[in-house]
N, C-alpha and C positions, 0 to 999 in steps of 0.2 A: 521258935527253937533258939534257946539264947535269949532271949528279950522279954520283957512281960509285952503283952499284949494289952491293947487297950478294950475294956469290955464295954457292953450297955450301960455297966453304970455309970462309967466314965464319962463317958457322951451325955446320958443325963443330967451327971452332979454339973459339967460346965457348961449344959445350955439351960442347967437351973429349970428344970423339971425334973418330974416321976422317969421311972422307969419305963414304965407301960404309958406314958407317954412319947418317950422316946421312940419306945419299938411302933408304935402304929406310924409316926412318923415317915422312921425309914425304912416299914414295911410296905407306905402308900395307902395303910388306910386310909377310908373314906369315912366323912363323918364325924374327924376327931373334934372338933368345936376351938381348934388353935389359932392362931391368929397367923398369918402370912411372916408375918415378924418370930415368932417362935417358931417354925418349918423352918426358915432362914437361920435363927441360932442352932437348932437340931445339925442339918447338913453342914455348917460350920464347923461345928465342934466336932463330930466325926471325920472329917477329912483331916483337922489339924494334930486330931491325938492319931489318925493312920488306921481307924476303926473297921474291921472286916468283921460281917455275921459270924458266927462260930455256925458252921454247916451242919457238924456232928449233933449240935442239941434244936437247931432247926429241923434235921430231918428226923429226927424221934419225933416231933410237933406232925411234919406233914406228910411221914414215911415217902419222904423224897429226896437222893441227896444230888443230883444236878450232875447226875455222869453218866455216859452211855458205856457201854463195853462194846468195841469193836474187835471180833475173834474173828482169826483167818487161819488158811491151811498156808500157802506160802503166798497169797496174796503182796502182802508187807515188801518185800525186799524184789519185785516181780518189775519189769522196768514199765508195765503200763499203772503199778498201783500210785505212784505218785499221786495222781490223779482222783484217783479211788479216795483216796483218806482226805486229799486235802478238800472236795467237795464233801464230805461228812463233818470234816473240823470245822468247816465254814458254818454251814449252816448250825453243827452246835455251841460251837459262839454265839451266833445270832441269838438263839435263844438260852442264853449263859449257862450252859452246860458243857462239861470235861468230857474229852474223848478220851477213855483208855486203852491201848491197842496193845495186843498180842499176837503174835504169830505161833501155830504150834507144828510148822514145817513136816503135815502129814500124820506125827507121831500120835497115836493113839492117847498113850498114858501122859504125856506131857499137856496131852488136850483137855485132858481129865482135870491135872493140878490147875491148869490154866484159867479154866471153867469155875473150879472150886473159887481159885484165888478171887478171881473178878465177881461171883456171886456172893464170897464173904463181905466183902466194899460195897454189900447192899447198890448194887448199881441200877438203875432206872427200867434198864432196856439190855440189851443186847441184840449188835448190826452182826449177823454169822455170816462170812465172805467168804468165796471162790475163788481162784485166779482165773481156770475156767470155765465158761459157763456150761454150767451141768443140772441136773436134778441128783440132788445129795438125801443122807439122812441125818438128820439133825439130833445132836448128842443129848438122849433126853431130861440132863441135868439143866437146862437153860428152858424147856416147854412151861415150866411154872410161871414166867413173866413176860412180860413184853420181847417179839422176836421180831426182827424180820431179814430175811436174809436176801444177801447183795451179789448180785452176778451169779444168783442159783435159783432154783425149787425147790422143790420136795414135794413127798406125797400125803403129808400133816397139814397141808391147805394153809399155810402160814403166808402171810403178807410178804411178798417179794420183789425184788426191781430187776430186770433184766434190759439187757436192749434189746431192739425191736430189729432182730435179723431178718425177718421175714419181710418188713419194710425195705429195710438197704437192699434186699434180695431184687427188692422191685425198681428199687430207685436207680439198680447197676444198668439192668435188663432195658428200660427205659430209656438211660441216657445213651445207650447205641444203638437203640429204634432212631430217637431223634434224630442221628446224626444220618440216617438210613442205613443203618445196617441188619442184614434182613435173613441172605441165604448161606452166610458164611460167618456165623459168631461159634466159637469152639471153649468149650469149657474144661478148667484144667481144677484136680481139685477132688472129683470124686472119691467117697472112701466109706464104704458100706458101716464099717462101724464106728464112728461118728455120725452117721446119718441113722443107724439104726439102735444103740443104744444113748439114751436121753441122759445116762449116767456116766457118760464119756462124753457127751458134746450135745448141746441144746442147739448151737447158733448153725453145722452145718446141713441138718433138716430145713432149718429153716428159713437158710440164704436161700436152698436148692429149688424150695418150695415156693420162696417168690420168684427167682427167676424164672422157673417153669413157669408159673400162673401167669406173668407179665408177657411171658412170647408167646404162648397158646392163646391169650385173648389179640393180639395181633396178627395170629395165624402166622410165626415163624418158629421153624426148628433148630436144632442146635443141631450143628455139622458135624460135632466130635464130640464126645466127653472123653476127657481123660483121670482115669485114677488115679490113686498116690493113696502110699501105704502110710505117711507123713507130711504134715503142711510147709514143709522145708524148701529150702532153695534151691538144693539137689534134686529134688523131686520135682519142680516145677521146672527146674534146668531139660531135663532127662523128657520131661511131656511134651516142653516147646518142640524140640528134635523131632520128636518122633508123630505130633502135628504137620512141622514144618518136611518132612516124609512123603506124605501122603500125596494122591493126586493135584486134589483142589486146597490152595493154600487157604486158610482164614483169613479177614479182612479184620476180624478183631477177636480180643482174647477175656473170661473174665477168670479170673482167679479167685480162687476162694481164701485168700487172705493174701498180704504184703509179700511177705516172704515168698511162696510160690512165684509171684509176680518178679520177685529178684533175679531169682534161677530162669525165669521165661526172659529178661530183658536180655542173659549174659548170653541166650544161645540165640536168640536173636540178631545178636551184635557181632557172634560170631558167625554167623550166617550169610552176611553184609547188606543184614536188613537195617529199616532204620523206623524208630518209634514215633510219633504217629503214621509217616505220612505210608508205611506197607501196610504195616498193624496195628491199629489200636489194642493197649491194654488198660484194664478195670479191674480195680479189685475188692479189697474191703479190710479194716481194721486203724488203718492211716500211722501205719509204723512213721516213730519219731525220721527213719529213714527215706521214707515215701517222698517227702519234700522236697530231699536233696540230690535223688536219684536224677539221672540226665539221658531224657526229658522229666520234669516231674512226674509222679504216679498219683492217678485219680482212683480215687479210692473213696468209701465208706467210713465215715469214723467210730469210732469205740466213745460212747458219750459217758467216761467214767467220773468226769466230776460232776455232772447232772446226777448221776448214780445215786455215787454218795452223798450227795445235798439229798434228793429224794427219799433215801434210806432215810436219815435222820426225822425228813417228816412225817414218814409214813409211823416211825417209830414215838414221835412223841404226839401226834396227832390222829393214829387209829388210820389202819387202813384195811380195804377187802380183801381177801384169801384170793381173789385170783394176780395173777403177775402186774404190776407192774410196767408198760413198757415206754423203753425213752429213746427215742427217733434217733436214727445214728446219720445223721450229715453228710451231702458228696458231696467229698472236697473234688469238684473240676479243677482238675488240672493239665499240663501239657501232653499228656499220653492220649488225648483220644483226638481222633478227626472221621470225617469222612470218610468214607470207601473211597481209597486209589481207582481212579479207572472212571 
């Protein structure tokens, strides 16, 4: 733009070959019959004149032009997606290909031009992403090419990556067997729908369902569930309370995300209890906040740059129609111990 551009001929006339010599060159064919000394002037002469492929008349050649579309609802601007895109940019580097990202923040019609926009740039693939994980329906202007979508489902049997909340469900449940905790684990979190429609919430079936499965093979029950109409901190505040209530206090707590975990630390503290050595709490997601909470909070993590690196392979390397899944992490931290007593 401004400049001429240095072409293939360029590069030929000064390492004094063809054309099509050139190009098998710095294509890497094999076969050309050149001498080690002429590859050597080729690669020269291109970096000195500052010579880049023209992509636009390559990809008319190999109906490919080296970019992905990565389309979201409000994923983009969401404070866990950092994570999200910079494991998808990664790995499309690796294999030199451009990420082009859009957010369409919910709207219908702006999803539509977005969709268009990114399918007229002939793009390779398209990564379609969630903020939450849900089972969605996929806009069927994008089913013509390479899909897979990231932090979701659908019922199109499309290639997808999800994490594996049924795992952390079990890995939570586990880590307060170990410590013996047996007849006093209370669960804060409950919420019929999130657990009963799959298009509002995939991961809290799923936590729910390995923690169940993990205590019942142990033969221990859970002393309380409590509900919550939201995964907030007010509502996890307002559960501790009304837990810490009851006859038999808990010996440990698992929360079904961070945030709930906040609100359970503050009535706690106001209580003049103290985190581990009354109650242990566990939770899942590893808010960037979790870390710094006092004591720290052991929690499950959200494996969003595995995510999007695995997107990107699944998408340029063909993957199966069932999900996906990628092991979420416990971060042990200072919030669990033993049963007092």
């Amino acid at each position: 733009m401004g400049r001429n551009r240095a072409t293939l001929a360029d590069v030929a006339r000064r390492a004094g070959l063809s054309k099509t010599a050139a190009s098998m060159v710095l294509n890497g064919r094999e076969g050309t019959r050149l001498s080690a000394e002429a590859h050597q002037r080729v690669f020269a002469a291109a970096e000195e004149l500052g010579y880049r492929p023209n992509l636009a008349a390559r990809s008319l050649r190999t109906r490919k032009t080296a970019t992905i579309a990565f389309v979201s609802d409000i994923v983009a601007t969401t404070r866990f997606a950092g994570d999200l895109i910079r494991g998808a940019l990664d790995a499309a580097r690796e294999r030199d290909h451009v990420l082009l990202i859009t957010e369409t923040q919910g709207d219908a019609t702006f999803e539509q031009y977005a969709i268009e926009a990114v399918l007229d740039r002939q793009v390779d693939g398209v990564i379609y992403a969630a903020m939450a994980t849900r089972r969605l329906t996929v806009p069927p202007a994008i089913l013509g090419g390479p899909v897979v979508l990231l932090n979701a489902t659908s019922p199109d049997g499309l290639p997808s990556v999800v994490p594996d909340d049924e795992g952390a469900g079990r890995s939570v449940a586990t880590a307060l067997l170990e410590l013996g905790h047996r007849d006093a684990i209370a669960l804060i979190g409950r919420n019929r729908l999130k657990e009963d429609d799959p298009e509002v919430s995939l991961a809290a079936r799923a936590r729910l369902h390995g923690i169940r499965q993990t205590l019942d093979e142990a033969e221990v029950g859970l002393l309380a569930e409590c509900f919550c109409t939201e995964w907030l901190p007010e509502h996890g505040y307002a559960a501790m309370r009304s837990l810490l209530g009851k006859p038999k206090r808990p010996s440990a707590i698992i929360c079904m995300n961070d945030r709930l975990a906040f609100g359970a630390y503050q009535a706690l503290g106001e209580a003049g209890l103290t985190v581990p050595e009354d109650i242990s709490v566990i939770s899942f997601d590893d808010d960037p906040i979790a870390a710094w909470l006092r004591p720290s909070l052991a929690t499950t993590a959200l494996p969003h740059e595995q995510m999007g690196r695995r997107a990107v392979e699944l998408l340029l390397d063909g993957g199966a129609a069932e999900p996906s899944l990628v092991p979420m992490p416990l971060r042990r931290r200072r919030s669990l111990a033993p049963p007092a007593g």
